[in-house]
C-alpha positions as CSV (number, residue, x, y, z in Angstrom):
1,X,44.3,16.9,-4.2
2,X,40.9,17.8,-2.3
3,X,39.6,16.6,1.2
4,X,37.3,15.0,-0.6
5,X,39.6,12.5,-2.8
6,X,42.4,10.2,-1.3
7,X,44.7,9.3,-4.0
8,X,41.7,8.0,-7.0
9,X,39.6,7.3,-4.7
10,X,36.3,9.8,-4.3
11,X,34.7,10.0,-1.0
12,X,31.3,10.1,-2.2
13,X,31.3,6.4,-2.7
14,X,31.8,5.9,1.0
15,X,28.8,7.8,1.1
16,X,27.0,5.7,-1.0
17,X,28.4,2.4,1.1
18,X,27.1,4.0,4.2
19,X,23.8,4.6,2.8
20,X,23.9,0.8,1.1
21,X,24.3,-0.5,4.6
22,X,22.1,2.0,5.7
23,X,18.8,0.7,3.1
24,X,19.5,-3.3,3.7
25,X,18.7,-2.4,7.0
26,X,16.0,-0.5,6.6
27,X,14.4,-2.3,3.6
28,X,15.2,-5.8,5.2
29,X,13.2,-5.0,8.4
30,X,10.2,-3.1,6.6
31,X,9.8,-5.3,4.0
32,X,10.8,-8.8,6.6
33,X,8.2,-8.7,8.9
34,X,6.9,-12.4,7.8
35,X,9.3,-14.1,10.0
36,X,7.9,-11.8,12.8
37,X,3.7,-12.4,11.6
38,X,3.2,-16.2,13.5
39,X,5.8,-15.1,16.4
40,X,4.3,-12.0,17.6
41,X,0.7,-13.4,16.9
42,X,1.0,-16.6,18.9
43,X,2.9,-14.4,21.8
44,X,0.4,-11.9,22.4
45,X,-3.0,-13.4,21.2
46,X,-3.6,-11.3,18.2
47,X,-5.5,-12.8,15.5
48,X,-4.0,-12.8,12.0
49,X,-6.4,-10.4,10.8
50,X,-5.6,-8.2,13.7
51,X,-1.8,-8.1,13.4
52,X,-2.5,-8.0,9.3
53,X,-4.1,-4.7,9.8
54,X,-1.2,-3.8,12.1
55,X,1.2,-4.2,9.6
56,X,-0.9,-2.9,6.6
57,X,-1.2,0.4,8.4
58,X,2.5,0.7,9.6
59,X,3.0,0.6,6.1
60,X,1.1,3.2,4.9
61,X,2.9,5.5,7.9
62,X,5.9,4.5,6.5
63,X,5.2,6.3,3.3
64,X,3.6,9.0,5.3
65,X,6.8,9.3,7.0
66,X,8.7,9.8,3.6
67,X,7.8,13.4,2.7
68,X,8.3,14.4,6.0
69,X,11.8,12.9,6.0
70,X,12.6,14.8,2.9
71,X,11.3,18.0,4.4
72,X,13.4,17.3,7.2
73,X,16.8,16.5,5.4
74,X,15.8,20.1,3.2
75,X,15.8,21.7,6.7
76,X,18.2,20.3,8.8
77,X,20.3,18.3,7.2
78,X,20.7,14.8,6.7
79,X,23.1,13.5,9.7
80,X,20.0,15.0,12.4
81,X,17.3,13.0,10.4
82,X,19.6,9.6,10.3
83,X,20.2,10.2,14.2
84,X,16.7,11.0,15.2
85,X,15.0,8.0,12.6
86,X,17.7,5.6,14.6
87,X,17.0,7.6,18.3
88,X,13.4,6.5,17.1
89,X,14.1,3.2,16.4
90,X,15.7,1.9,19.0
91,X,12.9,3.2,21.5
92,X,10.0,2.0,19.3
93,X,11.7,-1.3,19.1
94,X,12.1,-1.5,23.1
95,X,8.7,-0.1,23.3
96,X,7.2,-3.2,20.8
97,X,8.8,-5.8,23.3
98,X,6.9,-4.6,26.5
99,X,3.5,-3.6,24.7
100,X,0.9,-6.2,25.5
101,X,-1.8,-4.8,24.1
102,X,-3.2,-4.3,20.4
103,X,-3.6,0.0,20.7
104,X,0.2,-0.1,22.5
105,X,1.7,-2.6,20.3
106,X,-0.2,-0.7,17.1
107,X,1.5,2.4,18.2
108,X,5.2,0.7,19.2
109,X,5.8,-1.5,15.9
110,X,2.8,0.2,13.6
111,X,3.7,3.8,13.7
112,X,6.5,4.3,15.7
113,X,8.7,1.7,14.4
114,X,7.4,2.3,10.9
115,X,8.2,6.7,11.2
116,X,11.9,5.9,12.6
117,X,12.7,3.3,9.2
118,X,11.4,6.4,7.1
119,X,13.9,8.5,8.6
120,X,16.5,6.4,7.8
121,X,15.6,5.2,4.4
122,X,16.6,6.2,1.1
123,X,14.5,8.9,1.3
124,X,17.2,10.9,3.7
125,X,20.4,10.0,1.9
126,X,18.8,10.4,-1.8
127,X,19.5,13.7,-1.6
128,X,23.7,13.9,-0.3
129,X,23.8,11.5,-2.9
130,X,22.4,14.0,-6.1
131,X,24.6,16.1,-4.6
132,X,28.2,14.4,-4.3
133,X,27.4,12.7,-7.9
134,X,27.3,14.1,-11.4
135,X,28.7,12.1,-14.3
136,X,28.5,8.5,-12.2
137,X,24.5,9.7,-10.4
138,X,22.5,6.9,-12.3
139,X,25.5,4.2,-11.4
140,X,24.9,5.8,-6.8
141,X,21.9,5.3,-6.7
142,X,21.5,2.2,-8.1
143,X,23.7,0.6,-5.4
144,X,21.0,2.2,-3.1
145,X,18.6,-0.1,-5.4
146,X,21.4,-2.9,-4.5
147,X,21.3,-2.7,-0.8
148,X,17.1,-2.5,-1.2
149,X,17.5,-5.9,-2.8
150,X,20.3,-7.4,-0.3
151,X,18.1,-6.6,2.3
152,X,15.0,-8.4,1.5
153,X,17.6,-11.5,0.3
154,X,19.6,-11.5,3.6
155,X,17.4,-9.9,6.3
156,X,14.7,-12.7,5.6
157,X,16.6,-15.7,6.7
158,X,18.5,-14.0,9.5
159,X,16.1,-13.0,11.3
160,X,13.9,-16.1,10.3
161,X,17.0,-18.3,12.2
162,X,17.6,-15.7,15.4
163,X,13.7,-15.9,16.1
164,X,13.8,-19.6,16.2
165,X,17.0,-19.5,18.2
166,X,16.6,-16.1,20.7
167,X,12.6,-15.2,20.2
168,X,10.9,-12.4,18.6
169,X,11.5,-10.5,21.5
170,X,15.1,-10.5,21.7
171,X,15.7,-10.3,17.9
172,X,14.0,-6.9,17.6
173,X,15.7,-5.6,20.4
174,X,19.2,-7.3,18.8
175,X,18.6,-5.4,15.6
176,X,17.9,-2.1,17.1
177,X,21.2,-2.6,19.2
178,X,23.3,-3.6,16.0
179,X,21.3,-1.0,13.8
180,X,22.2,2.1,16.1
181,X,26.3,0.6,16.4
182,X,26.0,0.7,12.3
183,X,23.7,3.8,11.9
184,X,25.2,5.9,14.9
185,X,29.0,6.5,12.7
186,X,27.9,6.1,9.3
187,X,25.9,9.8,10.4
188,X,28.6,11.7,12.4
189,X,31.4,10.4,9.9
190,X,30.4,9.4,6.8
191,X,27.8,11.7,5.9
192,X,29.2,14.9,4.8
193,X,26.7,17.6,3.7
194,X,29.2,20.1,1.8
195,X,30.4,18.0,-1.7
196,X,33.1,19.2,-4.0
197,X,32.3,22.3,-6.2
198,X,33.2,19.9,-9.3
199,X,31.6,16.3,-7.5
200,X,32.5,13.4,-9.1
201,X,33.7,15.4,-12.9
202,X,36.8,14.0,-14.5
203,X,39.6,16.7,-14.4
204,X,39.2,17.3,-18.3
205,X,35.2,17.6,-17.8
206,X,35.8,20.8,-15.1
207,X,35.3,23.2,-16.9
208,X,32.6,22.3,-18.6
209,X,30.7,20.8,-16.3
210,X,31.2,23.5,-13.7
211,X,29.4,25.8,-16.4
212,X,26.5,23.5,-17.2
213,X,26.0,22.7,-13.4
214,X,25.9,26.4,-12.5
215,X,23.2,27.5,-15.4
216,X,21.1,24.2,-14.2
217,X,21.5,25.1,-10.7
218,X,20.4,28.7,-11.2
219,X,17.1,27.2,-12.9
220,X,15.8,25.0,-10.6
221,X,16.9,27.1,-7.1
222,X,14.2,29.0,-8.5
223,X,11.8,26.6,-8.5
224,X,9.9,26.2,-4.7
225,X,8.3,22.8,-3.6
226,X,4.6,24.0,-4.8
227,X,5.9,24.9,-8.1
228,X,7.9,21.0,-8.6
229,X,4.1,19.4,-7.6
230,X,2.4,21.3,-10.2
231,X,4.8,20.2,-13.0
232,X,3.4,17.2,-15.4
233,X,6.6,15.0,-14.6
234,X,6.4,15.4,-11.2
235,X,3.1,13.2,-11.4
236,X,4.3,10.8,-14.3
237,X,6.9,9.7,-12.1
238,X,4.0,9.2,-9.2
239,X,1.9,7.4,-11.4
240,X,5.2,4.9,-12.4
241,X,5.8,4.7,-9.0
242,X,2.4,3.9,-7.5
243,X,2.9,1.1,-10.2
244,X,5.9,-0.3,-9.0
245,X,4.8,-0.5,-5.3
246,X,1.3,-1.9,-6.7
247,X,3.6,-4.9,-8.7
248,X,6.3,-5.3,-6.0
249,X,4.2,-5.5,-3.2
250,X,1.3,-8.2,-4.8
251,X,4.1,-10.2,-5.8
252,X,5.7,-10.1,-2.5
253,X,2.4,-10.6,-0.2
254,X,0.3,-12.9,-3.2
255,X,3.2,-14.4,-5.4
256,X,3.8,-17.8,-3.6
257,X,0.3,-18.2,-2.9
258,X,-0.6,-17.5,-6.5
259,X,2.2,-20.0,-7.9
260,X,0.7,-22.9,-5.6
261,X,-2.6,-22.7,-6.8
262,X,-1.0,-23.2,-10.0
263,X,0.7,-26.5,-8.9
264,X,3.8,-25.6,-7.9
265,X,4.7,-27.3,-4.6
266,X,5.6,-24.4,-1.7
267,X,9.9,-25.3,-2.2
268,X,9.4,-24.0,-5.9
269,X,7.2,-21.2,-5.5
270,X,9.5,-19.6,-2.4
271,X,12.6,-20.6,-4.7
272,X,11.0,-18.7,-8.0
273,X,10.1,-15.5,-6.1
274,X,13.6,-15.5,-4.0
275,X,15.1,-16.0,-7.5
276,X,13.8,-12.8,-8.6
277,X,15.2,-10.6,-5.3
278,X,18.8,-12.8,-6.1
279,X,19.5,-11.6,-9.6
280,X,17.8,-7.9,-8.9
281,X,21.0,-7.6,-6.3
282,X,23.4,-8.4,-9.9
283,X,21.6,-6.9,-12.4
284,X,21.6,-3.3,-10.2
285,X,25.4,-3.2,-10.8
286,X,24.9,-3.5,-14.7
287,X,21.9,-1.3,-14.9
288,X,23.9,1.3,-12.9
289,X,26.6,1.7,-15.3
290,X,24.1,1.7,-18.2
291,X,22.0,4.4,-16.6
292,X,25.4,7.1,-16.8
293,X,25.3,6.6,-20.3
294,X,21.6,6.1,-21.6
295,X,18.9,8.9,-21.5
296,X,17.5,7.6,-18.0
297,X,13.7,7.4,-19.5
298,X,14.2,4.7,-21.8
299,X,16.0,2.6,-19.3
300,X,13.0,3.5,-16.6
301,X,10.8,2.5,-19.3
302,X,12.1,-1.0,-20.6
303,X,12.5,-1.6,-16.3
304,X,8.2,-1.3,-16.4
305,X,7.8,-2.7,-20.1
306,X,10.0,-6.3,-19.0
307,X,8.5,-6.3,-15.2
308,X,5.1,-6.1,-16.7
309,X,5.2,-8.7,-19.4
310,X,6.8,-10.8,-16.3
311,X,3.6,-10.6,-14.4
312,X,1.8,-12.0,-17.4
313,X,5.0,-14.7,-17.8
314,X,4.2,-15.9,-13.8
315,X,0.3,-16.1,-14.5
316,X,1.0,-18.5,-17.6
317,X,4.2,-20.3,-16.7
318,X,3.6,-24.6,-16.0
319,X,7.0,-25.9,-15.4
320,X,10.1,-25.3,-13.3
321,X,12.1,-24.1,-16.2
322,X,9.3,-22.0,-17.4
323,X,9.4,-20.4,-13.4
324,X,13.0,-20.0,-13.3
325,X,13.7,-18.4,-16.7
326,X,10.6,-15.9,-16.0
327,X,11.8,-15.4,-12.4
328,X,15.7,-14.6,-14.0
329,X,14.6,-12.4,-16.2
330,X,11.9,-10.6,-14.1
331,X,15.1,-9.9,-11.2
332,X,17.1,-8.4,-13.9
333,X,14.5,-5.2,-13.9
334,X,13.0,-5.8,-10.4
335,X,15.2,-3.0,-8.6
336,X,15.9,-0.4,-11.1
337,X,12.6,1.8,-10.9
338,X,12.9,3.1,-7.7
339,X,16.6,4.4,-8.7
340,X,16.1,5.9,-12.0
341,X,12.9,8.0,-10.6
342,X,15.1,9.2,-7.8
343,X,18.2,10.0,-10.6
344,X,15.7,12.0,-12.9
345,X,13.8,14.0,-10.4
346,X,17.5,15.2,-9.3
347,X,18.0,15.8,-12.8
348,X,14.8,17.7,-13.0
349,X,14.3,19.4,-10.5
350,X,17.9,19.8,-8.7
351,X,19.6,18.2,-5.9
352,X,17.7,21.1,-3.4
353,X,14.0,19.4,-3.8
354,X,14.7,16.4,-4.4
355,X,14.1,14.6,-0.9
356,X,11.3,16.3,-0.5
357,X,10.0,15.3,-3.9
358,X,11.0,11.8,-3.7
359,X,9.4,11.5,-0.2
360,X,6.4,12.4,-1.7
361,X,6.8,10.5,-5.0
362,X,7.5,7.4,-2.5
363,X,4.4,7.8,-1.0
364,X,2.5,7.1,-3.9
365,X,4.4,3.7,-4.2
366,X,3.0,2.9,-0.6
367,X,-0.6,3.6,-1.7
368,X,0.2,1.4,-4.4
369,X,1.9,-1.5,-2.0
370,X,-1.9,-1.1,0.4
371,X,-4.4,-1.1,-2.9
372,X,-2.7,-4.1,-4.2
373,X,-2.3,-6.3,-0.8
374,X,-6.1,-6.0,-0.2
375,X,-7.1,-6.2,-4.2
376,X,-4.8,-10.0,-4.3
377,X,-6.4,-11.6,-1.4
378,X,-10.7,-9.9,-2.8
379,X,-9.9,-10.7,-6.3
380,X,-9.0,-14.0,-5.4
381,X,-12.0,-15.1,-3.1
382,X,-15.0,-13.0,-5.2
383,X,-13.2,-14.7,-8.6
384,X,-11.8,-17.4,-7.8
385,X,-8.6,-16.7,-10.4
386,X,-5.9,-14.5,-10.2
387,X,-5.8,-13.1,-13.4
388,X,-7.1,-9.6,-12.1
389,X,-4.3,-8.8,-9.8
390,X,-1.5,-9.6,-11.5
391,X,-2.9,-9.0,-14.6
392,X,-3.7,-5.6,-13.6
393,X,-0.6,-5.2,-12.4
394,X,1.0,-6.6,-16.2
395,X,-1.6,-3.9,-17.6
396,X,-0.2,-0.8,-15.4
397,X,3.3,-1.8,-15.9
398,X,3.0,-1.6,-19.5
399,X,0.9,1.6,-19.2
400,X,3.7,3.2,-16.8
401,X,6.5,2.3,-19.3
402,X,4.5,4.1,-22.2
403,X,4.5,6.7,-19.6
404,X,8.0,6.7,-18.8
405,X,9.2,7.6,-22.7
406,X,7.5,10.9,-22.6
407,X,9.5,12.5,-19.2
408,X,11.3,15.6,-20.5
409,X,15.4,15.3,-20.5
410,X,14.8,18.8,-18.7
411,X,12.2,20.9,-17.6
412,X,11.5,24.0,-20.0
């Protein structure tokens, strides 16, 4: 019996709750900020173009923030990154509700608010993660992809309701209160740095897996930071992840719009595109088992190959069935590519770099997010159709999984 295990149960898995909780929180305020847009614009007199630009930039510093995270967590650990992301905020958020000016409130909610998510996003407990998990890796950090998804599902209408009820003012300043009570113990006590020599091994599996771990830890220890960037499947898995953010993020800022010019009536649309975010939080569970037991490239893969003959399925799709069964099928691959880059770069590369890596590899999902916000709404108005988004989007997807089936098993 270790400190680690009581009775079956392995503590790493209430590291991986803490870090669930953690990314719903996170994810669901980054990624929520329509029920804020009208709100804040009305309040203060920004114009929608103004506070647009607001947002599109504190996007972009949240994936600036990322690599910087994962240096951070490489240097000092990740309990002082959580607790200086949620120090951060907490004062950004206070900071938002008094700024009355575009440069302040730019600064407050753009940057600020934007740095201090970073710091407490999946890019800071990717890492403890790799390092408490072995045989079940894939199956943690998918639930990471699980809490990603919850959020978007359950942040949306909460906060949609207590801004109606309390104001934008007094909801930000709510969820920075009840995100620092979550965030403040799930750093000091659930987050433990030092895992078990053997992780999460089955006692017959010792042995061997001690051996294995050891030569593969020897190997990549070697290996510094500028060494990782200037290997081929460091950049495949950018390239598949500036393709996700690029697919994710048009659907998310251009899918409704693009489903009512089509006919559909706004109920539908909203209803189609939350149906895809409903089944993602299901289908994580499944693809988390399967990802323990399949090489992780082919899964990662047929996650792009299905997502991007979806995009094509949404374009061409003319009844409600048609919507649902596309949207259904979409959400069963919508979360997983996010978590099975994350799983093979720790399998790559080693639990040591990995932050660092993914906060970098995360930032080229952000680039992807901004290129594909701005190219829906152009496209759109110069064309008049919009086939070249999200069929651009089909094209990369496919391009990316055909990418996907040539990352190495191991580095050589």
């Amino acid at each position: 019996m270790t400190q680690s295990k009581v009775g079956s149960w392995y503590f790493g898995w209430n590291i991986v709750a803490g870090a669930s909780l953690l990314t719903l929180l996170t994810v669901g305020m980054r990624m929520g900020i329509g029920p804020f847009f009208l709100p804040i614009a009305e309040d203060l007199g920004f114009s929608r173009s103004l506070l647009a630009g607001i947002v599109a930039i504190g996007m972009l510093c949240y994936g600036l923030a990322m690599p910087l995270a994962g240096y951070l967590v490489a240097r000092f650990g990740t309990k002082f990154v959580l607790l200086v992301g949620m120090t951060i905020v907490v004062l950004s958020s206070i900071w938002s509700v008094y700024a009355r000016t575009p440069w302040s409130f730019f600064l407050a909610f753009g940057v600020l608010l934007s740095v201090g998510l970073a710091f407490t996003s999946p890019v800071s407990v990717t890492p403890i993660i790799s390092r408490w998990f072995t045989r079940q890796r894939g199956m943690a950090l998918f639930f990471l992809s699980t809490g990603s998804m919850a959020g978007i599902a359950v942040m949306t209408p909460v906060l949609t309701v207590a801004i109606e009820t309390f104001g934008w003012q007094t909801t930000l300043v709510g969820y920075s209160v009840i995100f620092a009570l979550l965030a403040l113990p799930i750093a000091l006590f659930v987050m433990r740095e030092n895992a078990p020599a053997q992780t999460d091994t089955l006692p017959t599996q010792a042995g061997v897996s001690s051996t294995t771990t050891t030569a593969a830890a020897a190997a990549t220890n070697a290996m510094t930071m500028t060494q990782a960037v200037r290997t081929v499947p460091f950049w495949k898995i950018c390239l598949g992840l500036f393709t996700c953010g690029f697919s994710m993020n048009l659907l998310g800022t251009h899918g409704m719009p693009m489903l009512m010019d089509h006919g559909f009536d706004s109920t539908t649309s909203s209803f189609g595109i939350g149906l895809i975010g409903l089944v993602a939080i299901f289908s994580t569970l499944v693809l988390g088992r399967l990802a323990d037991k399949i090489p992780r490239r082919y899964i990662l893969s047929t996650i792009y190959l299905i997502r991007g003959l979806g995009f094509f399925a949404l374009l061409i799709v003319g009844t409600h069935y048609e919507l649902y069964v596309a949207a259904a099928v979409g959400g069963i691959v919508w979360a997983g590519s996010i978590a099975m880059s994350s799983a093979i770069l720790a399998d790559l590369y080693g639990v040591r770099l990995v932050g660092m890596l993914y906060g970098w590899t995360y930032l080229s999902h952000q680039v992807g997010a901004m290129i594909s916000s701005w190219l829906g709404g152009w496209a759109y108005e110069a064309y008049g159709t919009h086939w070249v988004a999200f069929g651009s989007a089909g094209v990369l997807l496919i391009l990316a999984a055909a990418l996907s089936l040539t990352l190495p098993t191991k580095l050589k």
